[in-house]
C-alpha positions as CSV (number, residue, x, y, z in Angstrom):
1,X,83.1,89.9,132.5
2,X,85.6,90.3,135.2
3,X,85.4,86.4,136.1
4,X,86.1,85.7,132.5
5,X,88.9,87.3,132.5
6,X,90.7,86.2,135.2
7,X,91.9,82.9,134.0
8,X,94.1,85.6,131.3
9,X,95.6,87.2,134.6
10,X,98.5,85.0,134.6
11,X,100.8,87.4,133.1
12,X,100.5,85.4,129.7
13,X,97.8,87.6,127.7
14,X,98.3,91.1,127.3
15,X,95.2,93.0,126.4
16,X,95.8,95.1,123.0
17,X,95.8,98.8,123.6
18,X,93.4,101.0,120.6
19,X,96.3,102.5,120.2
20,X,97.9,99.7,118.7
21,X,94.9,98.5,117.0
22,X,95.2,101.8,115.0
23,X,99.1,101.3,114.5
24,X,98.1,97.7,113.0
25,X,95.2,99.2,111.0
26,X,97.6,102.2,109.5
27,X,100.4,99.4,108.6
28,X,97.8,97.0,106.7
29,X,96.6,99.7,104.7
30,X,100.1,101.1,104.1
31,X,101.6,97.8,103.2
32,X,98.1,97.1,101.1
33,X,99.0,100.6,99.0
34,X,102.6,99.6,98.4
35,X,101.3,96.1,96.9
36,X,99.0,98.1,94.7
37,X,101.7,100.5,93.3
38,X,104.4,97.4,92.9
39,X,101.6,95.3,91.2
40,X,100.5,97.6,88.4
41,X,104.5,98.7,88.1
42,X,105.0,94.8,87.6
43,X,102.1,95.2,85.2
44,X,103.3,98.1,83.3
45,X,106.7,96.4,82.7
46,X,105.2,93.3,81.4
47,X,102.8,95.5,79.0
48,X,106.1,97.4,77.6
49,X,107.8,94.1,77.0
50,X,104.8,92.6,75.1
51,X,104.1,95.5,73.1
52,X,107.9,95.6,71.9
53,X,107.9,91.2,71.6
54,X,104.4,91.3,69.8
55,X,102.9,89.2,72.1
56,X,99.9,89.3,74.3
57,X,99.9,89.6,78.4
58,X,98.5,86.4,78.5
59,X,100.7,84.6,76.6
60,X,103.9,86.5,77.8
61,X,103.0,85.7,81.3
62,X,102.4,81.9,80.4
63,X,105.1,81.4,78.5
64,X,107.6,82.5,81.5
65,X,105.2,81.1,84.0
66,X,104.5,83.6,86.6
67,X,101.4,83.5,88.5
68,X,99.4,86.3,89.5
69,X,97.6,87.1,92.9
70,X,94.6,86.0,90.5
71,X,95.9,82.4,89.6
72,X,96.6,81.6,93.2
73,X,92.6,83.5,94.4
74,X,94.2,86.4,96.2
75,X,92.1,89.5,95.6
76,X,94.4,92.3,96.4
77,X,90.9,94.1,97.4
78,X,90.3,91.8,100.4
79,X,93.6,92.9,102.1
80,X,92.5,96.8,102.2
């Protein structure tokens, strides 16, 4: 293992502390909770606005053209 590593030696790869790791892990899954809560707000707001228009969410959202995380294949449940 140590001959493998030395061709990182060169001061251009730093090796990634658990620490940090962790710090990543707890910012993915904070970011990945704030997309949750501004997606079904988003949601919400387009449900109140189609219930007062008589419309339905599908055609509301078609009609102004916004895609959701669906239309373009994001799962917001592969990000957690």
């Amino acid at each position: 293992m140590a001959g493998s590593l030395e061709k990182y030696e060169g001061g251009q790869v730093q090796m990634i502390s658990e620490e940090d790791i962790d710090k990543a892990r707890k910012d993915v899954s904070r970011q990945h909770v704030e997309w949750r809560k501004r997606k079904r707000g988003c949601m919400e707001i387009i449900d109140t606005i189609c219930e007062g228009a008589d419309l339905n969410r599908k055609e509301f959202i078609k009609k102004l053209g916004i895609e959701l995380d669906e239309d373009v294949k994001v799962n917001i449940n592969d990000y957690a």
